[in-house]
N, C-alpha and C positions, 0 to 999 in steps of 0.2 A: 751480356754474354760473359762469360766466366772461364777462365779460362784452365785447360783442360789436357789432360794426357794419354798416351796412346798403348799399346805395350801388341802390336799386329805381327803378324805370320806371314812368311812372304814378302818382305817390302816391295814393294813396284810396282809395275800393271795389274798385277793379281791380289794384291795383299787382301790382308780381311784382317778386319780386329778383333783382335782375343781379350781385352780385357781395358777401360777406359776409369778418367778417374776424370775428378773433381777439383780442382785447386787445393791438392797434395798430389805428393807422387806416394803413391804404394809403396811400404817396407820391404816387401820382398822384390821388386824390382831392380832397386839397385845390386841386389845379390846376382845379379846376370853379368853385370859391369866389372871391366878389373878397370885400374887406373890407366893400362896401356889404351885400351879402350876410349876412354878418357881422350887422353891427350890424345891421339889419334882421330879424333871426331873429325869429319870436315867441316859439319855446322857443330857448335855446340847445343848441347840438347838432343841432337838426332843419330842415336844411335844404330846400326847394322851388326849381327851381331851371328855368328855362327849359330845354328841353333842347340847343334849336341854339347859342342864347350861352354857355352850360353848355363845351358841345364846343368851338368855337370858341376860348374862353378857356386849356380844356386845352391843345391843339391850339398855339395862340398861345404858351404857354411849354413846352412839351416841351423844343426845343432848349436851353432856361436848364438844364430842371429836367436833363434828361441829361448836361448841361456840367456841374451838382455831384455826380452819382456816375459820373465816368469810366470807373471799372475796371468797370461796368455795361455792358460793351460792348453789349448788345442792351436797354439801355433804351428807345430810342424805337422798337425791333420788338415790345417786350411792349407798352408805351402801347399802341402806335398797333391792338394786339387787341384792345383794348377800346374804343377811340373807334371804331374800323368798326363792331362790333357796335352801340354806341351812333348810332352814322350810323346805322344802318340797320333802325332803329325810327322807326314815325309818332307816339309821345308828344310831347304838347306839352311835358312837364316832365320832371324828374329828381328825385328826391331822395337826401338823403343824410341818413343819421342814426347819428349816433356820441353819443349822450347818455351812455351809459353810459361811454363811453371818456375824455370829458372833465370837469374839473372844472371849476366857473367861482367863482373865489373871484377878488373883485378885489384884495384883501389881497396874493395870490400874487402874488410878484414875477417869477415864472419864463412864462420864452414860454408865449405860448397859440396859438390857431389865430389870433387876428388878426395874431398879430405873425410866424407864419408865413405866411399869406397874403398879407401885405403885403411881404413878403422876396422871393417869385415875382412878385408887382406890379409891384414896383420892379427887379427882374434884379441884385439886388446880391449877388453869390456870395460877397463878403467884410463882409457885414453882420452886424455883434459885437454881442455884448451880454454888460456881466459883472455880476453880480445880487452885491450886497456883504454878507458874513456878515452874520448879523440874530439878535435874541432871537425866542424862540418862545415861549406858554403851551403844555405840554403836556395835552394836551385830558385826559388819564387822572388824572393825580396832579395838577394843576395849577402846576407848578415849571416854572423858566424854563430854556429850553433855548439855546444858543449853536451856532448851526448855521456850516459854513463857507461860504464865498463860491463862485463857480461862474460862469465865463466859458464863453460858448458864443464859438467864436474865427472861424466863418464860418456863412453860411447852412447851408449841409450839417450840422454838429452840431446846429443848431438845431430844424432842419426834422424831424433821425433824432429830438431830443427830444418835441419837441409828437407825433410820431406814436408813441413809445413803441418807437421801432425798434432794435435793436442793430447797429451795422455791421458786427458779422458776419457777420449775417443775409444784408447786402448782396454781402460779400466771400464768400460759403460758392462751392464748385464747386457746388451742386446750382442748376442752375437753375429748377427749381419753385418752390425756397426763395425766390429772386431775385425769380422772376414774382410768387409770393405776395405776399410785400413793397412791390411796385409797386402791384399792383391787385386785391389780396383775393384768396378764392378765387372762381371765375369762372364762376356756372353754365352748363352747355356749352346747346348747340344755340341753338333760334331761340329759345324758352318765355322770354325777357326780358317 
């Protein structure tokens, strides 16, 4: 089993899933989230989320979020498939849930979703971060390990990391491949 992410309509007794992914989280998902959001979670991972602020917020950075994958040429035509569907539900909320996709270790020095979230916040398309070689306990044998250093050099590497993306994925000719990547897979018709 592989572990797997949610992005549903309705959280609750009624919810229904709008749109499910793969061990990544979809690019345009985190564009739902502000950092208040964030740190506000009661589980980490499991988000609740207004639905119109939700949109709104997406909506509000697309043009950043499509300015970091250029060669994306129909990014903000794949988005903007999923914010009409999501227009055009009467839920008061949304939620999202990636628990299993995420770790929360504060120890981890390496981006997390807040440090992605706040990268689309703030519109900084060359927002760096370089994380400096460290010792590690190896949790098996318990011997110390010397791992290397690792510079994320713009929002874009960062944002493919925290979601677990290849840029490959992004650059492939298949545009399902592409679409998948942005916004999960997407169940069809009105059933949100």
């Amino acid at each position: 089993m592989s572990a797997r992410g949610w992005l549903v309509n309705s959280p609750g007794e009624r919810s229904k899933v709008v749109a499910e992914s793969k061990r990544y989280i979809p690019l345009l998902w985190l564009s739902f989230l502000s950092t208040a959001d964030i740190e506000d979670a009661e589980h980490f991972g499991r988000f609740l989320l207004d639905r119109k602020r939700a949109i709104e917020r997406s909506s509000d950075s697309l043009p950043f979020l499509a300015s970091l994958f250029p060669h994306v040429t129909s990014f903000a035509e794949i988005a903007n498939s999923l914010l009409g569907k999501l227009k055009a539900k009467r839920s008061k909320t949304i939620g999202i849930v990636v628990v299993e996709l995420v770790g929360h270790d504060s120890d981890d020095p390496f981006p997390d979703l807040g440090t992605a979230v706040g990268a689309i916040e703030s519109r900084d398309a060359n927002d760096s971060l370089t994380i400096p070689a460290r010792t590690i306990v190896d949790p098996f044998v318990r011997e110390k390990l010397e791992t290397d250093g690792r510079r994320f050099g713009t929002t874009q590497d960062m944002r493919l990391w925290v979601c677990m993306i290849r840029p490959a994925d992004l650059a492939s000719e298949s545009r399902e491949l592409a679409r998948s990547t942005i916004l999960g897979y997407v169940y069809p018709g009105p059933g949100l």
